[in-house]
C-alpha positions, -999 to +999 in steps of 0.1 A: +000+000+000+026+025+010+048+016-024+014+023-049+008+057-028+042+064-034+044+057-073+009+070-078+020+106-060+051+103-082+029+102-114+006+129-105+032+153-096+051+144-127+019+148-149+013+181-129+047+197-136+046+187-173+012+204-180+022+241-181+051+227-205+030+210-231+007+238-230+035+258-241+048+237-263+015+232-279+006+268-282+042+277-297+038+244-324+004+246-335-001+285-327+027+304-338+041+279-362+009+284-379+010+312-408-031+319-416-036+317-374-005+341-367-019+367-399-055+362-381-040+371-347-020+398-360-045+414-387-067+429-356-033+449-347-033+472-384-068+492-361-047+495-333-030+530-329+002+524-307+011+504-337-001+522-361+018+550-345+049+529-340+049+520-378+043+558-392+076+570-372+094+536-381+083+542-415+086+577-417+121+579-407+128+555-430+114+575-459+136+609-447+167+590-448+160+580-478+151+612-492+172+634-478+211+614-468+229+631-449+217+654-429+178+653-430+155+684-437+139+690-404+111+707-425+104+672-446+102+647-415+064+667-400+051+663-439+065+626-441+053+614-408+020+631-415+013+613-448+025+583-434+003+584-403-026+592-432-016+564-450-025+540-422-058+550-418-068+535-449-080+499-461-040+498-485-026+501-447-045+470-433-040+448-469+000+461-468+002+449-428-013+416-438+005+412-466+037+418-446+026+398-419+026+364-438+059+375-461+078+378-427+064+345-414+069+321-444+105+333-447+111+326-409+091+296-409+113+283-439+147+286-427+134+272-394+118+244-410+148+239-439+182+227-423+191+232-459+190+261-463+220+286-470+238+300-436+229+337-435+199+363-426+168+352-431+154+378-456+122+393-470+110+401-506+088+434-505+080+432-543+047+410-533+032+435-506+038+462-530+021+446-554-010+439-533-008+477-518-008+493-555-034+471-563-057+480-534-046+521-543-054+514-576-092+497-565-097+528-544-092+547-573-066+569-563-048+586-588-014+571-604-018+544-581-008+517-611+028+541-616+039+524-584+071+508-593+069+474-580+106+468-569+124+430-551+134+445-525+152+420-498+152+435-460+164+409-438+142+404-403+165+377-386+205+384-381+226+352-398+241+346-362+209+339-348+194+312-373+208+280-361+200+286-327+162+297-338+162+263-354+173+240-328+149+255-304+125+254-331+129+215-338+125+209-299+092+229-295+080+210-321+094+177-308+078+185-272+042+196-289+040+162-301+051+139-271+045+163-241+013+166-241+009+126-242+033+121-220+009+146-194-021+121-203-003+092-198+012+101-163-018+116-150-041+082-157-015+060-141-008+080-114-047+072-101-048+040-118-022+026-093-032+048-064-046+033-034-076+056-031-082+070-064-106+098-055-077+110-036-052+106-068-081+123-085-085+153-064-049+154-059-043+157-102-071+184-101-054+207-078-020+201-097-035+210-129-051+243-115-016+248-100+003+245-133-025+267-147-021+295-125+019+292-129+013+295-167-007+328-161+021+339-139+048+327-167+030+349-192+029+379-168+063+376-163+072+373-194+054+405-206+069+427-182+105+414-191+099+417-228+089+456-226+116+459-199+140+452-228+131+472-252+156+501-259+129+524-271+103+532-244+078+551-270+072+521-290+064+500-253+026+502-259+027+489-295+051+460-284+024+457-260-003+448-279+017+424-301+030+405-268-007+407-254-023+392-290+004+362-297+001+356-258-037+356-257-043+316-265-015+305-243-036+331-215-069+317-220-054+279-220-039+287-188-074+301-175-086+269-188-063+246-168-072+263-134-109+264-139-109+225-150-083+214-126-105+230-092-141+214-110-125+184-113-107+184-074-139+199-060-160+175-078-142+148-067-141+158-031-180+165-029-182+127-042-160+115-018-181+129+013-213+117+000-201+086-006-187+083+031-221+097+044-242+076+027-219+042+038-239+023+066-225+021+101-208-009+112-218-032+141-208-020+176-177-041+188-173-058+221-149-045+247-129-079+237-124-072+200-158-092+191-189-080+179-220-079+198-245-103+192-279-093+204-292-117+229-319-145+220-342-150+243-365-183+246-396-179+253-406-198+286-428-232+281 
């Protein structure tokens, strides 16, 4: 008896420390890894104006350098940034974000999926988003939309040193997606399979579950405030913000999840358990000596 309590608690505890892990596995394999769900998550973002602001000044800047080498004309950047803050107001803004979106993820997704492929930065061809845009201008009518030169242009988004080590990681979360969460399963029913008192086991995997749920929630928080506390430039914190908040906001609802399910389960289980032990009948008084007592039988006199 002692040896199965022991093994069993060895299995629930090991089930219940894997389950924020496979849930983060999962959500990074089947979530990130995933182009149309990352564009669906991040499409919402092109209405949101922290980043729309972060992209006119990232944008604009881009265009004075561009314009003006050197020494920019401090009466051109207003007028750029103006017209680019305009610019994503408009339905070309949301089709160009998109567009750029799933450009940015393909390549990344590629050289993370492709150990073949050629040891440098992973790059990005902007002749396809500048097609779409010019064809939404030129939809909306505006005039000389279909002048837009439509240029390859490659603009690398991940630095060659940090490729290999994006694709090892890369390989393991998808690795762990697959077996981790099995694993979890597997753990959890032997654990009260093998346990002497299973509602026990049961209530016990319950509360290790919400446990692991509510460390998840406090993983993500964490994580949040250590990613904006990294960033060197504090004016572009709230659009950083709402891109952390939108990738992050299966993994918190999953973690939400796991806590309510783990307490319904344990408090289910425990409400069983004491009406089951009220409902049992009670057992036969016991004899000072250890025996039961018998009632007495008495004859009736002849």
């Amino acid at each position: 008896m002692p040896l199965r309590n022991a093994l069993s608690a060895t299995l629930v505890a090991l089930a219940c420390l894997l389950t924020p892990c496979a849930t983060l596995a999962a959500w990074a394999a089947f979530g990130l890894a995933n182009t149309g769900r990352y564009v669906d998550t991040m499409a919402p973002l092109a209405a949101d104006p922290a980043v729309r602001a972060a992209v006119a000044d990232t944008v604009g800047d881009e265009v004075v350098r561009e314009l003006a080498p050197g020494t920019p004309d401090a009466g051109l950047t207003p007028f750029v940034r103006d017209a680019v803050h305009s610019f994503t107001r408009t339905e070309a803004f949301r089709t160009a974000w998109e567009a750029g979106n799933r450009a940015v993820h393909d390549a990344v997704l590629h050289a993370l999926r492709d150990d073949t492929a050629t040891h440098g930065p992973v790059t990005v061809d902007l002749a396809p988003v500048t097609a779409q845009v010019r064809q939404r201008l030129a939809a909306d009518r505006m005039p000389y939309a279909h002048r837009i030169p439509v240029e390859h242009t490659e603009v690398a988004v991940v630095p060659a040193e940090e490729v290999a080590g994006l694709r090892k990681g890369y390989h393991v979360l998808d690795t762990a997606a697959l077996w981790l969460p099995l694993a979890t399963v597997l753990l959890a029913v032997g654990g009260i399979a093998v346990a002497a008192c299973r509602r026990r086991a049961l209530t016990a995997t319950g509360l290790g579950t919400a446990l692991g749920g509510a460390l998840l929630a406090l993983a993500v928080a964490v994580g949040r405030r250590l990613t904006l506390a990294d960033l060197p430039d504090r004016v572009h914190r709230p659009a950083a913000a709402a891109v952390y908040d939108a990738l992050t906001a299966t993994l918190r609802t999953a973690s939400w999840l796991l806590l309510a399910l783990g307490l319904t389960v344990a408090l289910a289980s425990w409400l069983t358990g004491r009406r089951g032990h009220r409902r049992r009948p009670p057992s036969p008084a016991a004899a000072p000596g250890g025996r039961s007592r018998q009632p007495s039988v008495t004859f009736p006199r002849p």
